[in-house]
C-alpha positions as CSV (number, residue, x, y, z in Angstrom):
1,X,0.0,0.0,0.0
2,X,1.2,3.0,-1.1
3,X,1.7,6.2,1.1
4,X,-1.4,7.8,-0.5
5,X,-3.6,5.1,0.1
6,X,-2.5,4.8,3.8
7,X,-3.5,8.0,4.2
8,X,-6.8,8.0,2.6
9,X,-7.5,5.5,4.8
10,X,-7.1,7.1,8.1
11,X,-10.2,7.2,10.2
12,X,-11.1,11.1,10.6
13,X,-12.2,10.6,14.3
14,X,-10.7,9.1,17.1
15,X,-12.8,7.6,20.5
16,X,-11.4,6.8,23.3
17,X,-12.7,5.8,26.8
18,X,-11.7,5.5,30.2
19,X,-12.7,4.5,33.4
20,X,-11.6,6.4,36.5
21,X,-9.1,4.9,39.1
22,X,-11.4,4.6,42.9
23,X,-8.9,6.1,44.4
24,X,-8.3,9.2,41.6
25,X,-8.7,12.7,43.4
26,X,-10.5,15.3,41.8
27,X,-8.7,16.9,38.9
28,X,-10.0,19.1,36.0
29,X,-10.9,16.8,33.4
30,X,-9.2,18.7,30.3
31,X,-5.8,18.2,32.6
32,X,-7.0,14.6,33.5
33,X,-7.3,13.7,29.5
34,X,-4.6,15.6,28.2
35,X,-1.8,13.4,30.4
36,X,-3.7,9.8,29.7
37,X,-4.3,10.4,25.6
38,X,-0.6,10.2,23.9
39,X,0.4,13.7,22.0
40,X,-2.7,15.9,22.7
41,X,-3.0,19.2,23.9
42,X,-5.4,20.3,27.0
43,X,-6.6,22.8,24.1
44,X,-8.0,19.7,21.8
45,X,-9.5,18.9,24.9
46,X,-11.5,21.8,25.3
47,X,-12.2,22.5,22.4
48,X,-13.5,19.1,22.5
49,X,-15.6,19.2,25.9
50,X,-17.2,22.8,24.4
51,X,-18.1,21.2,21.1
52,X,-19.9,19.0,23.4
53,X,-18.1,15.9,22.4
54,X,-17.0,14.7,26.2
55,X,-19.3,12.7,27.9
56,X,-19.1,11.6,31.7
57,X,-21.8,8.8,32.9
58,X,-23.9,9.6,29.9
59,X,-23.7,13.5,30.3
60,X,-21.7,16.2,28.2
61,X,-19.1,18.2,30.4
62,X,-17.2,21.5,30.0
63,X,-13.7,21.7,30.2
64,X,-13.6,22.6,34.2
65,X,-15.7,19.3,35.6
66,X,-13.5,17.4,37.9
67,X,-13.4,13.8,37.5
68,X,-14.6,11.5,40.8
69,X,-13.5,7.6,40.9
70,X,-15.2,5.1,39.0
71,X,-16.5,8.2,36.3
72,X,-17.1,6.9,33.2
73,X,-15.6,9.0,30.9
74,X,-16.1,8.8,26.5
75,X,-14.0,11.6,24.6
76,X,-14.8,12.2,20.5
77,X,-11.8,14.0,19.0
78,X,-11.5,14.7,15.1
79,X,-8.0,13.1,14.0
80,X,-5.2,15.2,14.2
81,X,-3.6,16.0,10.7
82,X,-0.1,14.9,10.1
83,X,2.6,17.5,10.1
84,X,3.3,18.4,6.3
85,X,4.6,22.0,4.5
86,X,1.6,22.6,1.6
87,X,0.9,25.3,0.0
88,X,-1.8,27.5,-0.4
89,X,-3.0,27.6,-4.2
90,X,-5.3,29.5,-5.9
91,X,-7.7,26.7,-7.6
92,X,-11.5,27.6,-8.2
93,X,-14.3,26.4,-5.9
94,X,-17.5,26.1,-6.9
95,X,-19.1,27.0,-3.3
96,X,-22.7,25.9,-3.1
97,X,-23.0,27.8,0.7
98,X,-20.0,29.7,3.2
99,X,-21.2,31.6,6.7
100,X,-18.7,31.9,9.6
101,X,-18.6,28.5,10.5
102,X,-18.8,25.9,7.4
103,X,-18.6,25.9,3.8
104,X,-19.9,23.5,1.8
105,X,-18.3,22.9,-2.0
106,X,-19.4,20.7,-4.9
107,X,-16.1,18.4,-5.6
108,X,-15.1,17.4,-9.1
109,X,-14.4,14.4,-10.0
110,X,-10.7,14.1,-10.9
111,X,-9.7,16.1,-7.9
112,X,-8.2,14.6,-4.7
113,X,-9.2,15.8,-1.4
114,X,-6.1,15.9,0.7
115,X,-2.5,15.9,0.3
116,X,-0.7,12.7,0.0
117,X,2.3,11.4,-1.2
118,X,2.1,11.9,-5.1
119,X,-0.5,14.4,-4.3
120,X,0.7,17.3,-2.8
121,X,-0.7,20.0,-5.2
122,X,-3.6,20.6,-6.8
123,X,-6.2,19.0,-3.9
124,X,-8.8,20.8,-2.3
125,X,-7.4,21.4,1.0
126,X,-4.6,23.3,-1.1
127,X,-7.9,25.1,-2.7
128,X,-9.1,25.8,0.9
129,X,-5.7,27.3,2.3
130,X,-5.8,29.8,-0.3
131,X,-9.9,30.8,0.2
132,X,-9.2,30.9,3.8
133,X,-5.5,31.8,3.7
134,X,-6.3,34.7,6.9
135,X,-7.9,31.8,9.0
136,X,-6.4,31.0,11.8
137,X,-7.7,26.7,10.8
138,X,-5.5,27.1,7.4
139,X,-2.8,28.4,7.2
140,X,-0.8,26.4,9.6
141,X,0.6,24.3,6.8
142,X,-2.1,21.3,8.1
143,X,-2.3,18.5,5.8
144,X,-6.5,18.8,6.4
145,X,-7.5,20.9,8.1
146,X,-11.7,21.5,8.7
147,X,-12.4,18.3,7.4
148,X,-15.2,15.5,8.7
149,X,-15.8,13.4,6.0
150,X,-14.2,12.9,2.1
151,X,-15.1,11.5,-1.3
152,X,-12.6,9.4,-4.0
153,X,-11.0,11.6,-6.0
154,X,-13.1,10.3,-9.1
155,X,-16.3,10.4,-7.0
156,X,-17.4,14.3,-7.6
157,X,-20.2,16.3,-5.7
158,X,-20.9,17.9,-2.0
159,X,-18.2,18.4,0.8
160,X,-18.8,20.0,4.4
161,X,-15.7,21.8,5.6
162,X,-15.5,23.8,9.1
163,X,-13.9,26.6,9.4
164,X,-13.6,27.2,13.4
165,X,-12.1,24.2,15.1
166,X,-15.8,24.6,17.3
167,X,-17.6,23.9,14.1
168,X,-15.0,20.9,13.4
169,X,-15.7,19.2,16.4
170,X,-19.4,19.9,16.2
171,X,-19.9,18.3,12.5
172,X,-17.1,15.7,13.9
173,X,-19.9,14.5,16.1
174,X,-22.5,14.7,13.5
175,X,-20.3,12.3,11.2
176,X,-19.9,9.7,14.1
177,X,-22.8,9.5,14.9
178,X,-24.8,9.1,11.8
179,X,-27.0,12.1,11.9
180,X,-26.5,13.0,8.6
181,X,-28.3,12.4,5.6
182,X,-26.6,11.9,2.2
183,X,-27.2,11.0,-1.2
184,X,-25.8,9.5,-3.5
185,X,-26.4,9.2,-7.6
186,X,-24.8,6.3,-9.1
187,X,-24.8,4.5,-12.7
188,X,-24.3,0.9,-12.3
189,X,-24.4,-2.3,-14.8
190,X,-27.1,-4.0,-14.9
191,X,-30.5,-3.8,-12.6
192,X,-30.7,-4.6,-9.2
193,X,-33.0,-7.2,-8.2
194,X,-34.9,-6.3,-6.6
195,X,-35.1,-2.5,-7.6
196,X,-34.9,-1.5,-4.2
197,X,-32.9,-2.8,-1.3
198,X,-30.4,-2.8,1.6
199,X,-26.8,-4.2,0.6
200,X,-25.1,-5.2,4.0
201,X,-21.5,-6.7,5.1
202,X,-18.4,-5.5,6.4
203,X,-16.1,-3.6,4.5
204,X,-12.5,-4.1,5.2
205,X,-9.1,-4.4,2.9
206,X,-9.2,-6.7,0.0
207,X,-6.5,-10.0,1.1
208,X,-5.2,-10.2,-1.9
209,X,-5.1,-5.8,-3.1
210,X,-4.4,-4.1,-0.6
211,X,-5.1,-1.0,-2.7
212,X,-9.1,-1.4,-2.5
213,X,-11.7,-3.0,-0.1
214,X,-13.8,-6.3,-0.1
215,X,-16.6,-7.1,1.2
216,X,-16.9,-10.1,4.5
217,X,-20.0,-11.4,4.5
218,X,-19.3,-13.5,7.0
219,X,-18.2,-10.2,9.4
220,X,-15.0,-11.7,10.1
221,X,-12.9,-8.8,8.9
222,X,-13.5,-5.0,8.3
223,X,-16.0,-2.9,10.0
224,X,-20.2,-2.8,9.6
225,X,-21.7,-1.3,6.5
226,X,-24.8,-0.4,5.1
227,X,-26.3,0.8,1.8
228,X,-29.6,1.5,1.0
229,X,-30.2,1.7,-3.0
230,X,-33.1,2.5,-5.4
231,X,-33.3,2.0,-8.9
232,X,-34.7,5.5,-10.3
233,X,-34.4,4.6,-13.8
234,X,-33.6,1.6,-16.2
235,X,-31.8,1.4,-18.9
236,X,-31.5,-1.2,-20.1
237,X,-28.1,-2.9,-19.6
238,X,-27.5,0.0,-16.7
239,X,-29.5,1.6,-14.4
240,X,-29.6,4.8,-12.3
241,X,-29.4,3.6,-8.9
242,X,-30.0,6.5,-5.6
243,X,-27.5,4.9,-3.2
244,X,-28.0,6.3,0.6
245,X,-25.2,5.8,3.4
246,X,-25.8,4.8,6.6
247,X,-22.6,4.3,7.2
248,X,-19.4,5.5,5.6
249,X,-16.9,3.0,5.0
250,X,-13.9,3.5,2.3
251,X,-15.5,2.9,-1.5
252,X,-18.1,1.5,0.6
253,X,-21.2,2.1,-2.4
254,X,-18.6,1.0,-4.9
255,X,-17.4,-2.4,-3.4
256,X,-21.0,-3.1,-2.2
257,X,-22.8,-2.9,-5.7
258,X,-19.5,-4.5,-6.9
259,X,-20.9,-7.6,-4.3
260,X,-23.9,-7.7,-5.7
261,X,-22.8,-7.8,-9.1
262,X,-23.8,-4.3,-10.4
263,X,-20.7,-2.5,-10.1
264,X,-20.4,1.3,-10.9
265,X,-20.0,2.4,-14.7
266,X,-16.2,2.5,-15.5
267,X,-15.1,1.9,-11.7
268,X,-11.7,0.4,-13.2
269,X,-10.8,-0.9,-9.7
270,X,-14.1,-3.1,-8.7
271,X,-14.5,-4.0,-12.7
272,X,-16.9,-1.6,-14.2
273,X,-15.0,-0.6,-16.7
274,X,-15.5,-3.9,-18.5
275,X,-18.8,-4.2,-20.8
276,X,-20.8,-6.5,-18.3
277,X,-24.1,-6.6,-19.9
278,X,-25.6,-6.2,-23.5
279,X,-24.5,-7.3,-27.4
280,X,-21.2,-8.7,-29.1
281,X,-21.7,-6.4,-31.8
282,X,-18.9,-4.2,-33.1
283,X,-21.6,-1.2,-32.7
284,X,-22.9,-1.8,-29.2
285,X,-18.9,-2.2,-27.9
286,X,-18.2,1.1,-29.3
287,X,-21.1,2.8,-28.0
288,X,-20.2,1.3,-24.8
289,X,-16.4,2.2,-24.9
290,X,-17.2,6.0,-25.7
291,X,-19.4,6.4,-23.1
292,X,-16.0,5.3,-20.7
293,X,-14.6,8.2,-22.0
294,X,-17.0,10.9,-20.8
295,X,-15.8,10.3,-16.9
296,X,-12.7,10.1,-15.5
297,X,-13.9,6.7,-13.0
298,X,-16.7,5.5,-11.4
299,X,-20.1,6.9,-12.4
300,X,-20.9,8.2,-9.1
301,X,-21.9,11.8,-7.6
302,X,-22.3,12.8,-4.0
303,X,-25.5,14.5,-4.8
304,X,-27.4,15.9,-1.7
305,X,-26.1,16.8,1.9
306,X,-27.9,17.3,5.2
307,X,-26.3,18.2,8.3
308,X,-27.3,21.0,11.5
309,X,-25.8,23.7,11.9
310,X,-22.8,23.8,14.5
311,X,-23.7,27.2,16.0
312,X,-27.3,27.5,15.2
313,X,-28.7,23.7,15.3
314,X,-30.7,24.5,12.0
315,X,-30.6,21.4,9.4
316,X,-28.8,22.3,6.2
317,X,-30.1,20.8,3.4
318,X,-28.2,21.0,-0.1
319,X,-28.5,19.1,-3.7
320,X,-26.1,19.5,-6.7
321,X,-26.2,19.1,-10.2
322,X,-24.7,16.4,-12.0
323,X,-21.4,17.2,-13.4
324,X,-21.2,17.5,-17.5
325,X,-19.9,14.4,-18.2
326,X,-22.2,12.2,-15.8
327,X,-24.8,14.2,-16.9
328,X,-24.1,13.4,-20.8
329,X,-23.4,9.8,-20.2
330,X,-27.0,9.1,-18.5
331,X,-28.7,11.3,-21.7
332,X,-26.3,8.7,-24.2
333,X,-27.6,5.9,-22.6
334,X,-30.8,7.3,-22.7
335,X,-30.6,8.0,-26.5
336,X,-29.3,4.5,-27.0
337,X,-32.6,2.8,-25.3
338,X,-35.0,5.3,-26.9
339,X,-33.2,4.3,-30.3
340,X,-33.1,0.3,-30.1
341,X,-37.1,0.4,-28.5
342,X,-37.5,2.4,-32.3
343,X,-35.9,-0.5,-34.1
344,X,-37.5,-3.2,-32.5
């Protein structure tokens, strides 16, 4: 596994619990945590316990409660980034909503989300540090800083990004604890049968590639995952699936349709970009191949995004438009069913 992919991998939230010594004497729980979790500063910690995200006996705390024996304490940090020089770069956004505390951005596909080795221009945390280049969250040279959740770089569509370490622990929490809501637009092969359905099994690192993820039906490896999916339209030999999250694994949609043998349109990795259904003819395989042209991977688009507000509590609600080339490959397809309906 390649540096990049070990850190794409990296969980962006850390959990930790502890149960207090009987014989511990009252101490300030921001100093308690910050000597029993390795490299973290009472400042995480507050900022933590404020954001709400430090829970004693089943209650949230501020940074000043003293601990008693036997308190059971449960701490929700966002990962700390690794220590890298980037550089700020001036790279378009297409913003979809900004305040004070988050903005939100519509992702292309092609673009990679955070630094990594190989990758260390042209993401769009390097995007970010320039936008925000006077806040205080980006321009410490961070490898990632503000963010809570991420999409593959060939996956485009909608990205949350805090801007106050507040708001990152607040949306932090959100992203743990699965009260989000997101959508997902997806062109698979073949139809799923049936057209609506729940694809479950852990998702964990393929034993033979350690460059993507498998699915263990058994649950002996990996962690829990679940995807909801609705056909929305057919096509044919494809079909427009809406795929929903309830949980977010790594290429989770991907290597779950791949399980049930639908995988994404031209998702090279989980064998989409093979023609899976239809004709031998010379025709069809042409169609087929210049439609695999018109996106750079998988044929999949993070298309709406609900979270609350980390100041206000309001729910944000947002949906996107399809990118250009997803957008022409559904209306080829389209064409080509409308056309073959006509012959026959």
């Amino acid at each position: 596994m390649t540096e990049e992919e070990n850190l794409e991998q990296q969980d962006l939230f850390e959990h930790y619990k502890f149960e207090v010594d009987p014989g511990q004497s009252p101490l300030r729980i921001d100093k308690f945590l910050s000597t029993r979790i390795e490299n973290i500063s009472r400042t995480r910690v507050q900022n933590a316990a404020n954001a709400g995200n430090i829970i004693v006996n089943g209650s949230p705390v501020k940074p000043n409660y003293k601990v008693k024996p036997c308190d059971l304490i449960q701490i929700l940090l966002p990962t700390p980034p690794r220590e890298i020089k980037l550089l700020p770069e001036e790279i378009p956004l297409n913003i979809v909503f900004e305040d004070d505390e988050v903005i939100v951005v519509n992702k292309p596909a092609g673009m990679v989300v955070h630094p990594a080795y190989g990758n260390y221009s042209g993401t769009l945390v390097n995007a970010l540090m320039w936008h925000f280049r006077d806040l205080p969250m980006f321009n410490t040279g961070e490898q990632r800083p503000g963010l809570v959740h991420r999409i593959d770089k060939n996956t485009s569509g909608l990205l949350v990004v805090a801007k106050t370490e507040y708001a990152l622990n607040r949306l932090s929490q959100q992203f743990f604890y699965r009260t989000t809501d997101r959508k997902y637009l997806a062109l698979a092969w073949g139809v799923p049968d049936p057209p609506e359905g729940t694809i479950e099994g852990n998702v964990g690192r393929n034993i033979r590639d350690r460059k993507i993820m498998q699915v263990f039906p058994d649950g002996s490896q990996g962690k829990h995952a679940v995807t909801h999916y609705k056909v929305t339209e057919n096509l044919g030999y494809v079909s427009v699936l809406e795929c929903k999250l309830e949980t977010g694994r790594t290429h989770q949609i991907r290597v779950h349709l791949s399980y049930i043998k639908h995988p994404l349109f031209n998702d090279f990795e989980y064998g989409g970009d093979q023609i899976l259904k239809g004709t031998t003819f010379t025709k069809y395989r042409q169609f087929v191949e210049n439609c695999f042209k018109l996106v750079p991977g998988q044929a999949l688009h993070a298309k709406t995004l609900a979270f609350d507000h980390p100041v206000t509590g309001k729910r944000l609600s947002f949906d996107s438009e399809l990118p250009e080339g997803m957008s022409t490959l559904l209306n080829k397809w389209r064409k080509y069913l409308s056309s073959r309906e006509i012959e026959q």
